[in-house]
TORLUMFI-644622 format. One line per field, with one value per atom (N, C-alpha, C): residue in three letters; atom name; y, x negated, z negated. Coordinates in steps of 0.1 Angstrom, whole numbers, m for minus. Last residue first. Layout:
residuo: c(ala | ...)
atomo: c(CA | ...)
Y: c(Y | ...)
X: c(X | ...)
Z: c(Z | ...)
END
This chain:
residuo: c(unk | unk | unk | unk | unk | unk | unk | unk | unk | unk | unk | unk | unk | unk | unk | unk | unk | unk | unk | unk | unk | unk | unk | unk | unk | unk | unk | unk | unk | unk | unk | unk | unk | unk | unk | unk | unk | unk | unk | unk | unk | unk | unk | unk | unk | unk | unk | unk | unk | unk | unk | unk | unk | unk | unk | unk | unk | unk | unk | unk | unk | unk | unk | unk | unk | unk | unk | unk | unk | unk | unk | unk | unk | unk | unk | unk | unk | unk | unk | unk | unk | unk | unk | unk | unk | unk | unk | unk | unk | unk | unk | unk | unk | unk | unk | unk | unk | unk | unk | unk | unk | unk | unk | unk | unk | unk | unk | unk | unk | unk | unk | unk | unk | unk | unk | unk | unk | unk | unk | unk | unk | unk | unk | unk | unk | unk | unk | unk | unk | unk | unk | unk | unk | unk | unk | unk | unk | unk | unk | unk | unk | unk | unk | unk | unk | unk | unk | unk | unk | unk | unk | unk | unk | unk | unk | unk | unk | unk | unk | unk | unk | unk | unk | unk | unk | unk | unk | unk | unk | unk | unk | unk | unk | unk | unk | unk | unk | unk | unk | unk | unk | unk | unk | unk | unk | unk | unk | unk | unk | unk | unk | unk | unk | unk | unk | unk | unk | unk | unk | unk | unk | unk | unk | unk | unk | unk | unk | unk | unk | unk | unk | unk | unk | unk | unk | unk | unk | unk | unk | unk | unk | unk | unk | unk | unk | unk | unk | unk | unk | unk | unk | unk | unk | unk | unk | unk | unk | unk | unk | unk | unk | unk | unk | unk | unk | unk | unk | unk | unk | unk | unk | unk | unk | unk | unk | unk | unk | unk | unk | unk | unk | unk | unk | unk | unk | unk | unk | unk | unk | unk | unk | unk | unk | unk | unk | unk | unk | unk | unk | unk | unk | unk | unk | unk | unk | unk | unk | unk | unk | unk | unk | unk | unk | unk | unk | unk | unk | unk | unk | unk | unk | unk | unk | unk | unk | unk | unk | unk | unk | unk | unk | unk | unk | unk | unk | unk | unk | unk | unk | unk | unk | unk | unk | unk | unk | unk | unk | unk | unk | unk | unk | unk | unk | unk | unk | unk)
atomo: c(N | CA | C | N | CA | C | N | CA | C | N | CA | C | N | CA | C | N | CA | C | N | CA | C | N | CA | C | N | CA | C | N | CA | C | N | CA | C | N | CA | C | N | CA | C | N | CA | C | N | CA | C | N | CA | C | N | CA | C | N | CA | C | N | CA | C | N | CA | C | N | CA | C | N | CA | C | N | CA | C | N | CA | C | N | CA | C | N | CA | C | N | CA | C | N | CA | C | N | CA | C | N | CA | C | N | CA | C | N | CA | C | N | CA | C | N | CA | C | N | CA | C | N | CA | C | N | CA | C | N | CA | C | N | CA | C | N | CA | C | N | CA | C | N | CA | C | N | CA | C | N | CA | C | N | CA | C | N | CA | C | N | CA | C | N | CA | C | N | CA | C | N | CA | C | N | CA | C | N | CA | C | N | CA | C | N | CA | C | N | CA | C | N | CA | C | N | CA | C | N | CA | C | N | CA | C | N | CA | C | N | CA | C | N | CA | C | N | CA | C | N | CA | C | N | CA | C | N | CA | C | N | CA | C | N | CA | C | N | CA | C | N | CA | C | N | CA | C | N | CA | C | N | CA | C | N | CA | C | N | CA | C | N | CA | C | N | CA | C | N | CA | C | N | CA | C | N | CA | C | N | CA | C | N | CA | C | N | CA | C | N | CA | C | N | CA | C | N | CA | C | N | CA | C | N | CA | C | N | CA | C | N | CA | C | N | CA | C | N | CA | C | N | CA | C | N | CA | C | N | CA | C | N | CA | C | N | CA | C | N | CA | C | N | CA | C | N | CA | C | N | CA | C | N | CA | C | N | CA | C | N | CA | C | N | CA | C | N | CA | C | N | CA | C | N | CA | C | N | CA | C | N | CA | C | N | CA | C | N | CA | C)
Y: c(305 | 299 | 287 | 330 | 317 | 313 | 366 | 356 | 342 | 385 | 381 | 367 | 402 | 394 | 387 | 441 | 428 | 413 | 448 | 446 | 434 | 458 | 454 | 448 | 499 | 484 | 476 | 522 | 507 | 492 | 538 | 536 | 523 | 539 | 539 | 529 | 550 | 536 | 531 | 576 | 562 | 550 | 593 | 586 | 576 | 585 | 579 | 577 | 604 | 592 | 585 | 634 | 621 | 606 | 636 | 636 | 627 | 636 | 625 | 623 | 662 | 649 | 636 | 681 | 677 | 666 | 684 | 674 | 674 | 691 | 674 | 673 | 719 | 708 | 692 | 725 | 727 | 716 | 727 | 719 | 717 | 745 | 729 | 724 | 769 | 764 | 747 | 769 | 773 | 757 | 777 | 765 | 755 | 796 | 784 | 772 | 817 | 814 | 799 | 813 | 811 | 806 | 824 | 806 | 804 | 849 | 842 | 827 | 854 | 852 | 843 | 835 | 849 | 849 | 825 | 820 | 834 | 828 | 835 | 827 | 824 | 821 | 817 | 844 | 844 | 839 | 828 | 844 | 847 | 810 | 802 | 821 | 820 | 814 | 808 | 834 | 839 | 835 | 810 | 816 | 828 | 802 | 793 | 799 | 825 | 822 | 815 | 820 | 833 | 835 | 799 | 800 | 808 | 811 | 801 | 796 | 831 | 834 | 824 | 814 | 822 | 831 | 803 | 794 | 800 | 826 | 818 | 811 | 848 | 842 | 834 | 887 | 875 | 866 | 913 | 910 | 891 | 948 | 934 | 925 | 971 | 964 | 952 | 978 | 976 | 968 | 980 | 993 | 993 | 959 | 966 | 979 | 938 | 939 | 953 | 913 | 926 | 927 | 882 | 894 | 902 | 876 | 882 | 884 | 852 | 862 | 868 | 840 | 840 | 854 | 839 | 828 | 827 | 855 | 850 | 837 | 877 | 865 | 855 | 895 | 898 | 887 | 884 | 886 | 889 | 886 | 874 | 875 | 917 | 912 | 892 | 923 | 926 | 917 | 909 | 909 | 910 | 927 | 916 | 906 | 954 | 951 | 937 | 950 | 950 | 948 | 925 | 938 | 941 | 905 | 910 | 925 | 889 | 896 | 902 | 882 | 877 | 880 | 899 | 890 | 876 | 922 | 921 | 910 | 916 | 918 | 918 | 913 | 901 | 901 | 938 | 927 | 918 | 949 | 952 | 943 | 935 | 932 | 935 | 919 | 929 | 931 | 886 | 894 | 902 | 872 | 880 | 889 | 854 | 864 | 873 | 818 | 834 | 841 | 793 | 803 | 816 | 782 | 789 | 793 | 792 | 788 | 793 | 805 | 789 | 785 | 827 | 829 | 814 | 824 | 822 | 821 | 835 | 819 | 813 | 862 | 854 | 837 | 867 | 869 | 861 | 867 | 854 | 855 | 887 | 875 | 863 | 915 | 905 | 891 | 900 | 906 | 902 | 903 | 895 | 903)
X: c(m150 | m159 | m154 | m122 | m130 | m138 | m126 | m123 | m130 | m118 | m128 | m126 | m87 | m95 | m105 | m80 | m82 | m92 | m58 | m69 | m70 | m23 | m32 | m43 | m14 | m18 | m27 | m7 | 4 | m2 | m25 | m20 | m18 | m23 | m37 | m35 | 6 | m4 | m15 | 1 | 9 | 2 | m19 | m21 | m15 | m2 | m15 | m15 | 20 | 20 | 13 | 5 | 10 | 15 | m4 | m13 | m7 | 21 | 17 | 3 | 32 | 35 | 33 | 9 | 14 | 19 | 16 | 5 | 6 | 46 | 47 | 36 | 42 | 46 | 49 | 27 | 24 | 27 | 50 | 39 | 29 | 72 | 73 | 60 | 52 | 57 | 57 | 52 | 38 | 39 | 78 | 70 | 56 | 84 | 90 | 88 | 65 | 66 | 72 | 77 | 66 | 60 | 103 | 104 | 85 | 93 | 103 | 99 | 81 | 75 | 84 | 86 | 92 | 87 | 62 | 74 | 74 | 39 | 56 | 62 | 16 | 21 | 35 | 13 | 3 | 10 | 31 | 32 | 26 | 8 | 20 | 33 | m13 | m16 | m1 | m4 | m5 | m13 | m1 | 10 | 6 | m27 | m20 | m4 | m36 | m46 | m32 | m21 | m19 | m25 | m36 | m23 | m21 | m61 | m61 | m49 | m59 | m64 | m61 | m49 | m40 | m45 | m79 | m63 | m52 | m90 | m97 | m87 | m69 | m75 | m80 | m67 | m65 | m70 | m53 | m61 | m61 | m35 | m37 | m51 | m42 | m47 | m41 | m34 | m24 | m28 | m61 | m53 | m40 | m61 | m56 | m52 | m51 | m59 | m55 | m28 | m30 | m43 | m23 | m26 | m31 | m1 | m14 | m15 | 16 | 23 | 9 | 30 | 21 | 25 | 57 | 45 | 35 | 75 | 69 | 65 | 85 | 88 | 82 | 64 | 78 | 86 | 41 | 42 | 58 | 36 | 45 | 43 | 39 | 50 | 52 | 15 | 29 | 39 | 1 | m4 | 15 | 8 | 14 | 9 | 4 | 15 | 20 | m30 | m25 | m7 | m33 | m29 | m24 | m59 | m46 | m46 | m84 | m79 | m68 | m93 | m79 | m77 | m110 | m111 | m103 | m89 | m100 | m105 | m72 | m69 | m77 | m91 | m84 | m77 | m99 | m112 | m104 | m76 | m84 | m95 | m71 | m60 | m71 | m101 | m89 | m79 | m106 | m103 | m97 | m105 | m116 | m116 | m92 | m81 | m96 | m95 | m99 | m96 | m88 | m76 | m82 | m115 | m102 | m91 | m144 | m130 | m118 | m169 | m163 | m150 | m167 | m164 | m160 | m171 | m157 | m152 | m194 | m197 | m182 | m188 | m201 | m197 | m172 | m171 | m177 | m197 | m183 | m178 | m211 | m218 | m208 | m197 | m197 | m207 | m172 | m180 | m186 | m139 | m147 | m159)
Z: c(m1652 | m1640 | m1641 | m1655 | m1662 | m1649 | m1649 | m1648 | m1654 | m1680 | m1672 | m1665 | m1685 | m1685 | m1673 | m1691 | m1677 | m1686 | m1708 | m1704 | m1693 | m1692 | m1702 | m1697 | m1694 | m1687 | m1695 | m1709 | m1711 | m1701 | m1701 | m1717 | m1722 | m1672 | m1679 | m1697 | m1675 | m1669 | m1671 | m1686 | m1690 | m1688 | m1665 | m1682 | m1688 | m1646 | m1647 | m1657 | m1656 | m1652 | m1650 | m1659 | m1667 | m1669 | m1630 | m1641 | m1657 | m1623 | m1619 | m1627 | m1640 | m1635 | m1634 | m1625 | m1640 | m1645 | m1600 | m1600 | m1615 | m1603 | m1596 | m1601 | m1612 | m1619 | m1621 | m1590 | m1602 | m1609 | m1574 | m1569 | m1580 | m1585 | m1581 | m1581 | m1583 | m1594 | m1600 | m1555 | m1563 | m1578 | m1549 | m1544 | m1553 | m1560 | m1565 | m1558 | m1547 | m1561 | m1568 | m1522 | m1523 | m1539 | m1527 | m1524 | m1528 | m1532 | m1541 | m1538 | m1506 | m1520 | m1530 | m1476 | m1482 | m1499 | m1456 | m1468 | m1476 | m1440 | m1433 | m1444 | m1443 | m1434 | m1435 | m1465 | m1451 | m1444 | m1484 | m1479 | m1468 | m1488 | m1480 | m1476 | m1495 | m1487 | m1481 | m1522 | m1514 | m1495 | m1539 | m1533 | m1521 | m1536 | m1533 | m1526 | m1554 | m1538 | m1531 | m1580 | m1571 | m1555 | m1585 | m1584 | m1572 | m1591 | m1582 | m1580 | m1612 | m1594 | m1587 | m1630 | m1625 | m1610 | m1636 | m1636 | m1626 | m1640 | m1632 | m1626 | m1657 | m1657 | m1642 | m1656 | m1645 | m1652 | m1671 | m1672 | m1664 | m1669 | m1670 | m1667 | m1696 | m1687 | m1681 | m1723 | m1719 | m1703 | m1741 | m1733 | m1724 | m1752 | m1757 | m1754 | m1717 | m1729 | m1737 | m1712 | m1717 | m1726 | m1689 | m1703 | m1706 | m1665 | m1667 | m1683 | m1651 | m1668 | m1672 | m1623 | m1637 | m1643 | m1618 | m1612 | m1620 | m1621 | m1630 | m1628 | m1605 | m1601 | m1611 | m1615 | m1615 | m1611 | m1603 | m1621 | m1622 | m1575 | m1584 | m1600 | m1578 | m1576 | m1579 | m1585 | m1598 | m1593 | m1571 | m1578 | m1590 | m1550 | m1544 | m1561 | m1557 | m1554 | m1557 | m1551 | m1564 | m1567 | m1522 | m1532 | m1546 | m1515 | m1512 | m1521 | m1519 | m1505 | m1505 | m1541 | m1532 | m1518 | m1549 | m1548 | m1535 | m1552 | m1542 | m1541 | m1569 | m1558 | m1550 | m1593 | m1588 | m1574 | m1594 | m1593 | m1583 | m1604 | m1590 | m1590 | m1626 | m1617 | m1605 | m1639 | m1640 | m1629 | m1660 | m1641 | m1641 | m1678 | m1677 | m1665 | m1695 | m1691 | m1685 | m1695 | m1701 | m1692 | m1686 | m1690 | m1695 | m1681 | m1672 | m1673 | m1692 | m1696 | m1687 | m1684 | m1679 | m1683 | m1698 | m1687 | m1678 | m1724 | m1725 | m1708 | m1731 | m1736 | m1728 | m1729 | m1722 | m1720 | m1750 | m1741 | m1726 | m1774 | m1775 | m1760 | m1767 | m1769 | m1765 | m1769 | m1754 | m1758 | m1794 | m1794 | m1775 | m1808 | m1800 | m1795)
END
């Protein structure tokens, strides 16, 4: 991948473009706290070929969320499987629309 392709990829929110210290600073927090919900596998960073981790946009904005409920006193683990759950409900309900959306039938125009 060349930095031209790179460039074109920074709107994409799963691009892996945030090195851990970027991402911690960004954050406000710590590289530590960074491993640690990786170790709790809240997110799963990617490696670049030097072994680097590397943040997407997606996964800062996870990692803000867990680290906003750590701030205010939830011990990480739960923080993590809060994260998770809450993840997964707006996934969910994002599907559930879709259904409904799917399965409702057109509306007819009323008769005059």
């Amino acid at each position: 991948m060349t930095a031209d392709d790179s460039f074109g990829r920074l709107d994409d929110d799963d691009y892996p473009a945030c090195t851990m210290g970027r991402a911690a600073e960004m954050l406000n927090t710590t590289q530590g706290f960074l491993r640690a919900i990786g170790e709790a596998r809240l997110i799963t960073p990617l490696r670049s070929a030097g072994g680097h981790r590397r943040y997407s946009r997606y996964q800062l904005r996870v990692a803000a969320r867990a680290r906003e409920l750590v701030d205010g006193g939830t011990p990480i683990e739960a923080a993590c499987r809060i994260v998770i759950l809450e993840d997964q409900l707006e996934e969910a309900q994002r599907i559930n629309a879709e259904h409904h959306r799917d399965t409702e039938p057109p509306s007819t125009p009323a008769s005059a």
